[in-house]
DSSP file (Angstrom, degrees, kcal/mol; ACC not computed):
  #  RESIDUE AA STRUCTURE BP1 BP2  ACC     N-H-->O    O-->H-N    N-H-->O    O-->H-N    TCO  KAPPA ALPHA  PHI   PSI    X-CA   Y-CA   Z-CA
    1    1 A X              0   0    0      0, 0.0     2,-0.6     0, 0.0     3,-0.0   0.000 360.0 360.0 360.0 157.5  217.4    8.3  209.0
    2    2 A X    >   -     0   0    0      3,-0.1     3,-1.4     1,-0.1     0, 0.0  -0.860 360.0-115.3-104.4 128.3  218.3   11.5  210.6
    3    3 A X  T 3  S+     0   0    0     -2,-0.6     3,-0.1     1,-0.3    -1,-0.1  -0.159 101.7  23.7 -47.7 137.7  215.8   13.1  213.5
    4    4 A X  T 3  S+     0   0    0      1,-0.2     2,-0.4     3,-0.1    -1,-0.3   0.431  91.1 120.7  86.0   5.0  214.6   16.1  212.4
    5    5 A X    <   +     0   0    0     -3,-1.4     2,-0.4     2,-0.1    -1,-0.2  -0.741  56.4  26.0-120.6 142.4  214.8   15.8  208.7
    6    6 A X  S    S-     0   0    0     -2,-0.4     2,-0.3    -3,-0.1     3,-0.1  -0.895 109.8 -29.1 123.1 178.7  211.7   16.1  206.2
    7    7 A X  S    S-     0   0    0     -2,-0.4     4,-0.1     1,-0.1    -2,-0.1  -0.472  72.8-109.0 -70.8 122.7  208.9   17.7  206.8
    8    8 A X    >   -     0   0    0     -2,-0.3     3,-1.1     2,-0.1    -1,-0.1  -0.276  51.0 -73.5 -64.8 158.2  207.9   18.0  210.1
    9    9 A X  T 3  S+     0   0    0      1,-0.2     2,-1.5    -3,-0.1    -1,-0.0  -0.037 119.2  11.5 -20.2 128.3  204.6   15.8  211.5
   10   10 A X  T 3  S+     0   0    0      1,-0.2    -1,-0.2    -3,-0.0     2,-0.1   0.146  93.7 144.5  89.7 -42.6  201.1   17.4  210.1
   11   11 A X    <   -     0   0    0     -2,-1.5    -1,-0.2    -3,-1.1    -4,-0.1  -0.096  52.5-111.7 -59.0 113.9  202.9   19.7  207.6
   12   12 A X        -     0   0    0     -2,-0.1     2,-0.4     1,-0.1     3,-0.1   0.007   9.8-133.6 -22.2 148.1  201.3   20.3  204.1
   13   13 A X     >  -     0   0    0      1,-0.1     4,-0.7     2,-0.0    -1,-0.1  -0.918  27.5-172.0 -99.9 132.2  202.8   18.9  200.7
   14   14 A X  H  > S+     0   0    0     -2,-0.4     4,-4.7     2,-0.2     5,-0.2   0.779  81.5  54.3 -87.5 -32.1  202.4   22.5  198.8
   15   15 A X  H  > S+     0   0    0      1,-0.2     4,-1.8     2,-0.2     5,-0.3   0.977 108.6  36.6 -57.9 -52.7  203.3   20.7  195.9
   16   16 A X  H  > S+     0   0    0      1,-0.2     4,-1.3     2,-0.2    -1,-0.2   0.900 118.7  57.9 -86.2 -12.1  200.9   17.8  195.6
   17   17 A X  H  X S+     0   0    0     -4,-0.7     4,-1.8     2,-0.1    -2,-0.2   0.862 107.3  45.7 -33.9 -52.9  198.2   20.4  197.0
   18   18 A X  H  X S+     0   0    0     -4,-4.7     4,-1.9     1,-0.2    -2,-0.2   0.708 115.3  47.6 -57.2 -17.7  198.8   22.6  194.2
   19   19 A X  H  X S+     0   0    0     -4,-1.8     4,-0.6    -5,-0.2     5,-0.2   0.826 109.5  48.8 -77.0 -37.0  198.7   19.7  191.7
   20   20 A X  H  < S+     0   0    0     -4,-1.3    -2,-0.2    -5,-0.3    -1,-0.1   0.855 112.0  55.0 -78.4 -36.6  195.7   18.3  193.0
   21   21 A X  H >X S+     0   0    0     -4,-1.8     4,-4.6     1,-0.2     3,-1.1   0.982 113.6  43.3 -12.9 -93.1  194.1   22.4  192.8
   22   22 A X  H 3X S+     0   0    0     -4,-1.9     4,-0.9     1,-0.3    -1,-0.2   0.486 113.2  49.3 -72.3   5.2  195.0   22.5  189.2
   23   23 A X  H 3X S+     0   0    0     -4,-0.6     4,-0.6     2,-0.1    -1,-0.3   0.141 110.9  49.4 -98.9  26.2  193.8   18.9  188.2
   24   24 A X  H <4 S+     0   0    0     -3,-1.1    -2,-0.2    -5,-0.2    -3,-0.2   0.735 109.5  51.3-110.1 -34.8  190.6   19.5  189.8
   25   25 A X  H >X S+     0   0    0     -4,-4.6     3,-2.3     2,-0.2     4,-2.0   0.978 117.8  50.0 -44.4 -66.2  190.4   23.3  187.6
   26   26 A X  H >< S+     0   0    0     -4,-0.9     3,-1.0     1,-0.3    -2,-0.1   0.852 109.2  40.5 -51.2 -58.6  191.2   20.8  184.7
   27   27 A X  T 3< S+     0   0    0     -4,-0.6    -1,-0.3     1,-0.3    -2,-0.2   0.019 103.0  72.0 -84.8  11.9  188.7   18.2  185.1
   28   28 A X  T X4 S+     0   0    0     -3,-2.3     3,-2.3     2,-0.1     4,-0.3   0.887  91.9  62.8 -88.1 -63.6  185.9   21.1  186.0
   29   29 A X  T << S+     0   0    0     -4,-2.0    -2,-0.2    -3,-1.0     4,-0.2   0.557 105.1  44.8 -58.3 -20.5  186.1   21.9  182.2
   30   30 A X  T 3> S+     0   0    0      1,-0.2     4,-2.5     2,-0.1    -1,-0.3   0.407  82.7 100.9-105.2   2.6  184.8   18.2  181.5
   31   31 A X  H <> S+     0   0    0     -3,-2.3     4,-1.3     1,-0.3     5,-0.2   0.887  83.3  46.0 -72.5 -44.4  181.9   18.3  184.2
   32   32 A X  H  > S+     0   0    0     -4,-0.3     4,-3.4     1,-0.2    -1,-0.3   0.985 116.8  46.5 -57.6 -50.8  179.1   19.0  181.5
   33   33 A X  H  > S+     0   0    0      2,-0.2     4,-1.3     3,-0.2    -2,-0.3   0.697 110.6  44.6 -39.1 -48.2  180.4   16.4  179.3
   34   34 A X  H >X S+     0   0    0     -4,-2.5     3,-3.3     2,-0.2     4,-0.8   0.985 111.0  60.4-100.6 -76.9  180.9   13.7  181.5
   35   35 A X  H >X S+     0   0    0     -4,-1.3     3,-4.4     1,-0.4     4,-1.5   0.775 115.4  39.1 -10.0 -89.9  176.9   14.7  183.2
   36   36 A X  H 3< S+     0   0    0     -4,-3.4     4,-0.4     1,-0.3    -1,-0.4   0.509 109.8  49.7 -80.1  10.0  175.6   14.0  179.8
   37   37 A X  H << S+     0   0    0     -3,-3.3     4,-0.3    -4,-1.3    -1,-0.3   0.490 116.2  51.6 -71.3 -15.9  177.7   10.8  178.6
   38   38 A X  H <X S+     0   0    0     -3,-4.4     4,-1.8    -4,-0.8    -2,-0.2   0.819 111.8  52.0 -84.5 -35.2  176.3    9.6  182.5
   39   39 A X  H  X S+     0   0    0     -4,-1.5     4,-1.8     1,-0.3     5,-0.2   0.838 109.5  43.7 -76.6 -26.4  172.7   10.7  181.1
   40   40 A X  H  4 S+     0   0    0     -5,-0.4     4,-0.4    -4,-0.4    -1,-0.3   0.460 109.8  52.6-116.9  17.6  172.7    8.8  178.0
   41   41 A X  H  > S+     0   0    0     -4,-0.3     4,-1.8     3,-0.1    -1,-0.2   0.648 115.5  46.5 -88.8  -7.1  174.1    5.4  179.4
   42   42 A X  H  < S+     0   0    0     -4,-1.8    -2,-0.2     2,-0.2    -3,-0.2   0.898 118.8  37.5 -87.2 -30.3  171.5    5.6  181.9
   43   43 A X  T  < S+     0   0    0     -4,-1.8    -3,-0.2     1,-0.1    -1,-0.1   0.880 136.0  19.3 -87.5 -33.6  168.9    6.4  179.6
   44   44 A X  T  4 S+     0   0    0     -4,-0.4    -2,-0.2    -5,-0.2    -1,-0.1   0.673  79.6 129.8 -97.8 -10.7  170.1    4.2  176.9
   45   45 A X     <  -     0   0    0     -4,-1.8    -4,-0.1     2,-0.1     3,-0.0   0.033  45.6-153.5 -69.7 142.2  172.4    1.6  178.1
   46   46 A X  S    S+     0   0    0      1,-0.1     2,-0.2     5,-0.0    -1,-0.1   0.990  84.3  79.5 -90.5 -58.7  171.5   -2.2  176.9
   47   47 A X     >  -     0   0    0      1,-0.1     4,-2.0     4,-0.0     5,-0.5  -0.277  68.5-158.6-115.0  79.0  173.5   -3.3  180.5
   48   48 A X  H  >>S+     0   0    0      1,-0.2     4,-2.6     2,-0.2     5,-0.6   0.964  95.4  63.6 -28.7 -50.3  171.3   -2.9  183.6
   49   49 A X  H  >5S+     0   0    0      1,-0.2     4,-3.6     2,-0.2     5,-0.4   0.998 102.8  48.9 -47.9 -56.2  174.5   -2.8  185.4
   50   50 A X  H  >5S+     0   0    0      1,-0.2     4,-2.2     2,-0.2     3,-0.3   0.944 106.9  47.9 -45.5 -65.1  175.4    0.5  183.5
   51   51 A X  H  X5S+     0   0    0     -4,-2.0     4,-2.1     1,-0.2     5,-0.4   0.887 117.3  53.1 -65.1 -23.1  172.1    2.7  183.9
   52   52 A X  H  X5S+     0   0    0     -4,-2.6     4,-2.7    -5,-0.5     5,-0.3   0.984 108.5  45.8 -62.7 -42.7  172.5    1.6  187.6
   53   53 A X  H  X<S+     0   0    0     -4,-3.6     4,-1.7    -5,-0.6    -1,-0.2   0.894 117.4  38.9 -82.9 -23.9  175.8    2.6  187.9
   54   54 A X  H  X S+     0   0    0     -4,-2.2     4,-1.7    -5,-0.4    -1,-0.3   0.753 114.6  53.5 -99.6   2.5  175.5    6.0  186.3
   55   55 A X  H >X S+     0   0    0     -4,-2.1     4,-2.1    -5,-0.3     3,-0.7   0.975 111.0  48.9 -70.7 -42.9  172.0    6.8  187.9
   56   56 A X  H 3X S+     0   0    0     -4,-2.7     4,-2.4    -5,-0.4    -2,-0.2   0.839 113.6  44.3 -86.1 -40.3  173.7    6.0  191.1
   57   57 A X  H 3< S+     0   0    0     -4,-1.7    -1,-0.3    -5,-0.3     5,-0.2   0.892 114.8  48.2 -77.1 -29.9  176.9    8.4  190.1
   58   58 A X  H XX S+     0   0    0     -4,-1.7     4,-2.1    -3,-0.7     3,-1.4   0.908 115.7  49.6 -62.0 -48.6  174.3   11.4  188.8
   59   59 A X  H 3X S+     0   0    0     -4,-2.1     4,-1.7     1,-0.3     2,-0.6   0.988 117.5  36.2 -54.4 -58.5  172.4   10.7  192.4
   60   60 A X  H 3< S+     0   0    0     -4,-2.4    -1,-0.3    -5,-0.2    -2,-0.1  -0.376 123.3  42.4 -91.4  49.7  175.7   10.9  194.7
   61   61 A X  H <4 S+     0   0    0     -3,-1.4    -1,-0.2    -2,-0.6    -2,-0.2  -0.051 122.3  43.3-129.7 -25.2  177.5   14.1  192.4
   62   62 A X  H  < S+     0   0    0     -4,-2.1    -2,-0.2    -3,-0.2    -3,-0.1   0.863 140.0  10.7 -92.9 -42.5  173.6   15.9  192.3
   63   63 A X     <        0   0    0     -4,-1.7    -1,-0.1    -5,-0.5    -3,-0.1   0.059 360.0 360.0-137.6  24.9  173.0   15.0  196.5
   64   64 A X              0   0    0     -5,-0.1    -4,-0.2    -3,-0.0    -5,-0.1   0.592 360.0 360.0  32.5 360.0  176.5   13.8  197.9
């Protein structure tokens, strides 16, 4: 490999920043949706494991 060639140390990807931008714009759209598919395995879910796991994802998205 040749010194100096690439992206220097520390330097931004603008590209996979911009991608990651516009899939986070995309996946905003789904944020209600996905909240209440979270609400009704916890509230209905046969699976203990399940209402745990999506109270525990409503708790840490609601309170980091």
């Amino acid at each position: 490999m040749r010194e100096d060639s690439g992206r220097p140390a520390g330097a931004v990807n603008n590209a996979t920043s911009e991608f990651k931008f516009k899939l986070s714009e995309l996946a905003r759209e789904y944020t209600n949706d996905a909240l209440d598919t979270l609400v009704e395995v916890m509230q209905s879910s046969q699976s203990d494991s399940a209402r745990i796991a999506a109270a525990t994802a409503i708790l840490d998205r609601g309170y980091g």
